[in-house]
C-alpha positions as CSV (number, residue, x, y, z in Angstrom):
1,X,-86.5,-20.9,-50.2
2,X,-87.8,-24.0,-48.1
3,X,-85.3,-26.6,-46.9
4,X,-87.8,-28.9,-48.8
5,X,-87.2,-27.2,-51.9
6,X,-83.7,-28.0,-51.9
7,X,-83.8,-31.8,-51.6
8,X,-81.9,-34.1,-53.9
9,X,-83.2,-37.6,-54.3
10,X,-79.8,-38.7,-55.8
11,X,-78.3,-40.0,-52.7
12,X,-80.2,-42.3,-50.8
13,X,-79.9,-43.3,-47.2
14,X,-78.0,-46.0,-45.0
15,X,-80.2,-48.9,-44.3
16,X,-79.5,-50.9,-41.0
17,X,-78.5,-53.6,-43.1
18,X,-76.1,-52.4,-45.5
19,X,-72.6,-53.1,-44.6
20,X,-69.5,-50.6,-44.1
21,X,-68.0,-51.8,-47.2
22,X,-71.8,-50.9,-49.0
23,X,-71.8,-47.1,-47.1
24,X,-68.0,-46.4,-47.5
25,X,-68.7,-47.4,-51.5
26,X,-71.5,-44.8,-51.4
27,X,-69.7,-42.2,-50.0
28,X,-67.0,-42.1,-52.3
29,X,-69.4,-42.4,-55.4
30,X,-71.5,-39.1,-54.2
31,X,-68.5,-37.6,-52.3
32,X,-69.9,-36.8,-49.2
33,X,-68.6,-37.7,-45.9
34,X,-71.9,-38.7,-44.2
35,X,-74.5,-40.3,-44.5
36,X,-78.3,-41.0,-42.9
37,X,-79.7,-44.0,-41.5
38,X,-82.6,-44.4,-41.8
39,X,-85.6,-47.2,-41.2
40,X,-88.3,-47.4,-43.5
41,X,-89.1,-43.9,-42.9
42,X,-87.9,-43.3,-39.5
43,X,-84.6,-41.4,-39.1
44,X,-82.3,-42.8,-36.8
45,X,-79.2,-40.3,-36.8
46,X,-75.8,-39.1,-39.4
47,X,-73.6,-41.8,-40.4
48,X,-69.8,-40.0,-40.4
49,X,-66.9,-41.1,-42.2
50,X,-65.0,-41.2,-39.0
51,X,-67.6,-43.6,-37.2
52,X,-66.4,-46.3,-39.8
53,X,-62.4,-45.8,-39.3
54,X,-61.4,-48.6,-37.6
55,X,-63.3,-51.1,-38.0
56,X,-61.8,-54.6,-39.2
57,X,-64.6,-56.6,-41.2
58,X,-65.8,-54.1,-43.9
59,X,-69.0,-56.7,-44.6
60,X,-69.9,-55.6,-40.8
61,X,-73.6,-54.2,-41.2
62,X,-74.5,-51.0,-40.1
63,X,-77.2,-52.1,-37.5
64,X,-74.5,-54.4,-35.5
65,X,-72.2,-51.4,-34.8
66,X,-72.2,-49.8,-31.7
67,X,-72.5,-45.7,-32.9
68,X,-72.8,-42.5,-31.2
69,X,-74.6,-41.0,-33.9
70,X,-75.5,-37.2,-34.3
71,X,-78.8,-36.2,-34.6
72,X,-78.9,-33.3,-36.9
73,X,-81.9,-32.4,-39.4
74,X,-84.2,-29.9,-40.5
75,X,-88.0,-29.7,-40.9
76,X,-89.0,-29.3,-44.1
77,X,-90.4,-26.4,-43.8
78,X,-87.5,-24.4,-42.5
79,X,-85.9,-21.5,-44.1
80,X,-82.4,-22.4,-46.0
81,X,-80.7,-19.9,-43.7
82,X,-81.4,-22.5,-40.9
83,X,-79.7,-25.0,-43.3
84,X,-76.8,-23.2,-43.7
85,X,-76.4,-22.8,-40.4
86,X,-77.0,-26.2,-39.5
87,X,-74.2,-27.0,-42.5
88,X,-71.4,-24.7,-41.0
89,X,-72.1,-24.9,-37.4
90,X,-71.7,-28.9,-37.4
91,X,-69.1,-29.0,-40.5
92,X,-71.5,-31.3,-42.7
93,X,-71.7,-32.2,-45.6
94,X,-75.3,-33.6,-46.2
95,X,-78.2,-32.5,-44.2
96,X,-81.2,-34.6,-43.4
97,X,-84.9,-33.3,-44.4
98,X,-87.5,-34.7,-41.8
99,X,-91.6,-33.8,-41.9
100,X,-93.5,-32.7,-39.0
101,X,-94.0,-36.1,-37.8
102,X,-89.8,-36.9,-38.2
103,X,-90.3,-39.2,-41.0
104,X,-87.2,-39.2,-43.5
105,X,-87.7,-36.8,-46.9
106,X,-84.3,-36.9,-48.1
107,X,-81.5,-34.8,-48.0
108,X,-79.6,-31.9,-48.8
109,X,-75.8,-31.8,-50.3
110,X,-73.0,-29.8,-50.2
111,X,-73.4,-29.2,-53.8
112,X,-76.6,-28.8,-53.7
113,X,-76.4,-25.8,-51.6
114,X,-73.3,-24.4,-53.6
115,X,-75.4,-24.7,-57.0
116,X,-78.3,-22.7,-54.9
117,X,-75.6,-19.9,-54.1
118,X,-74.0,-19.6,-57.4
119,X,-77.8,-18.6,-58.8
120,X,-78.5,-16.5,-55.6
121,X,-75.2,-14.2,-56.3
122,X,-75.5,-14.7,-60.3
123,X,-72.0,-15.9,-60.5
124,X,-72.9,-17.3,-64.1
125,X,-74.6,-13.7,-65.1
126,X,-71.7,-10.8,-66.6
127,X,-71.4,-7.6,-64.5
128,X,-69.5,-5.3,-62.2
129,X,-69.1,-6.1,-58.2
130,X,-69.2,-3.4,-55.9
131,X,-67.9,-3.8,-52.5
132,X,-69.1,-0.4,-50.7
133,X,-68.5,0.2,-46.5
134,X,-71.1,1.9,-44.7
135,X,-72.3,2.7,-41.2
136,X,-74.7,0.7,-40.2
137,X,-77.2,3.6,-39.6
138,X,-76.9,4.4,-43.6
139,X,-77.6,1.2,-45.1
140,X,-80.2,1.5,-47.5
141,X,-80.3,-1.0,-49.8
142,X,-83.1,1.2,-51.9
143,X,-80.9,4.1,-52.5
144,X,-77.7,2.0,-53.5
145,X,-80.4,0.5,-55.9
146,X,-81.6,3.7,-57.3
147,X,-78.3,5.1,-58.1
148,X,-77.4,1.8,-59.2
149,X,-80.4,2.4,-61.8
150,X,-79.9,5.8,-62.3
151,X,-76.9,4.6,-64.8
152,X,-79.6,2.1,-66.2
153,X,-78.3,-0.7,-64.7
154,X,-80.0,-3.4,-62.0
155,X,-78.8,-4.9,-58.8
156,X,-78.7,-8.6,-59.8
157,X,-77.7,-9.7,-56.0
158,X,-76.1,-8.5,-52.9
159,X,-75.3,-8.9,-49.5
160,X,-74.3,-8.0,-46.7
161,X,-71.4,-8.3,-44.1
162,X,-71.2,-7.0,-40.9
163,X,-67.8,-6.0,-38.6
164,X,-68.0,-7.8,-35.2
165,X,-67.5,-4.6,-32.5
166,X,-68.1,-2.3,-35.1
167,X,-70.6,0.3,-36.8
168,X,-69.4,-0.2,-40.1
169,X,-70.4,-2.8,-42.1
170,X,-69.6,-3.9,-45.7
171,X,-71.8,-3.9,-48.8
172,X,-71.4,-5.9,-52.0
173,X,-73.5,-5.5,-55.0
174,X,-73.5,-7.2,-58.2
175,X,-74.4,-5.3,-61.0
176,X,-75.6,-6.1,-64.9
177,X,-73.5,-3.4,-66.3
178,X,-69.8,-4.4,-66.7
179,X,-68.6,-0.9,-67.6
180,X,-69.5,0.5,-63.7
181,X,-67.6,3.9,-63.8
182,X,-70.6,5.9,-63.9
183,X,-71.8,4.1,-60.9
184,X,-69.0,4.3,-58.9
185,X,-68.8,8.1,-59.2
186,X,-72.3,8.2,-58.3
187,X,-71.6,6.3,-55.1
188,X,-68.4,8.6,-54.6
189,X,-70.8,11.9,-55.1
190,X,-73.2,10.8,-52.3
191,X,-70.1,9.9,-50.1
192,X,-70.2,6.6,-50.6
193,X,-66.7,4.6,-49.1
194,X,-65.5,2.1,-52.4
195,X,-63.8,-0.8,-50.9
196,X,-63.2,-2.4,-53.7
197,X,-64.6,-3.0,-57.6
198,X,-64.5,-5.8,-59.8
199,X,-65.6,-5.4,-63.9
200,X,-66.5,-8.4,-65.7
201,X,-67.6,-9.2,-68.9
202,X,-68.0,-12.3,-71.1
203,X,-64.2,-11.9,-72.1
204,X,-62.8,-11.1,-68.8
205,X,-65.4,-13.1,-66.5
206,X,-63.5,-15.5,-63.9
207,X,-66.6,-15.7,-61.9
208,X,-67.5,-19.3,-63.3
209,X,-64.3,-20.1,-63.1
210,X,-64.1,-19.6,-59.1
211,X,-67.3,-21.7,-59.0
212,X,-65.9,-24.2,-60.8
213,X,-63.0,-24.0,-58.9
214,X,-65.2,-24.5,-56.0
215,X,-67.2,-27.6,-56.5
216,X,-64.0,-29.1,-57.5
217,X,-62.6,-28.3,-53.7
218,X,-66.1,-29.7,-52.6
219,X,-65.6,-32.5,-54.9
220,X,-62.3,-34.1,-53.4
């Protein structure tokens, strides 16, 4: 997945000319807490919510005010990981998409990137988690697959999460079987280490409900 993939055209950008009043209105509608400026197609930095506290005339436009903007973006041609970094590392809530030449694409929300996470981990998809901890040296992902099928079931996502000063590292897979028992004493024959398990099913499935839960929280 490309950051340009990911681009919503929803939200458009802060003009020079727009006043604070205009921007503050637009933030509130598409709850986000900045905002780009751009010029014609030239990007010219982040508008934050906090570079507006403070100031007295809200019909004050953008271009007169004297900002110290950040300068964060990504290419559009750069992996999502690098977007999620770029997202946590600078605690944002849009991200800008530039071309090669640094002319404006659009942008990537919050949302956005939560609605591309609940597909990746199939959140909206019945089954059985898996949380399994492993050394390091043993983790293959094709032989918890295989067993994982040898109960003919599927891995439907995973990942992975590593221990900082530490060998071991910790394993969760989401299955499309919500009756896992069979699995689990697979995993347990072959010395697997079960962390924890989670059965769901269409009665018993509080996944959506945590991502709903979510963009809510993202939402305020």
């Amino acid at each position: 997945m490309l950051a340009i993939e990911l681009i919503t055209e929803a939200i458009p950008p802060v003009n020079t000319s727009d006043t604070i009043q205009k921007v503050v209105d637009r933030m509130i509608e598409f709850r986000v807490r900045h905002l780009p400026i751009v010029n014609e197609d030239q990007f010219l930095g982040l508008l934050a919510e906090d570079d507006l506290a403070g100031e007295p005339d809200n019909q004050t436009q953008i271009g007169s005010l004297a900002l110290s903007l950040v300068n964060p973006y990504v290419l559009e041609d750069q992996h999502i990981y690098d977007v999620i970094r770029l997202f946590y590392e600078s605690k944002l809530t849009v991200v800008p998409v530039l071309d090669v030449k640094k002319n404006y694409l659009g942008l990537i929300s919050i949302n956005v990137l939560a609605g591309y996470f609940a597909s990746l981990t199939s959140v909206e998809q019945p089954g059985g988690i898996i949380v399994l901890e492993i050394n390091n040296k043993n983790n293959s992902l094709a032989h918890m697959a295989q067993i994982v099928e040898s109960d003919n079931a599927q891995v439907l996502s995973s990942y992975v999460q590593a221990y900082p000063d530490s060998t071991r590292m910790e394993v969760t897979l989401k299955v499309n079987k919500t009756d896992i028992s069979a699995i689990i004493a697979t995993f347990l024959r072959y010395e697997y280490t079960i962390k924890a398990t989670f059965n769901h099913s269409d009665d018993n499935d509080n996944s959506r409900e945590r991502y709903d839960s979510l963009m809510n929280y993202l939402n305020l």
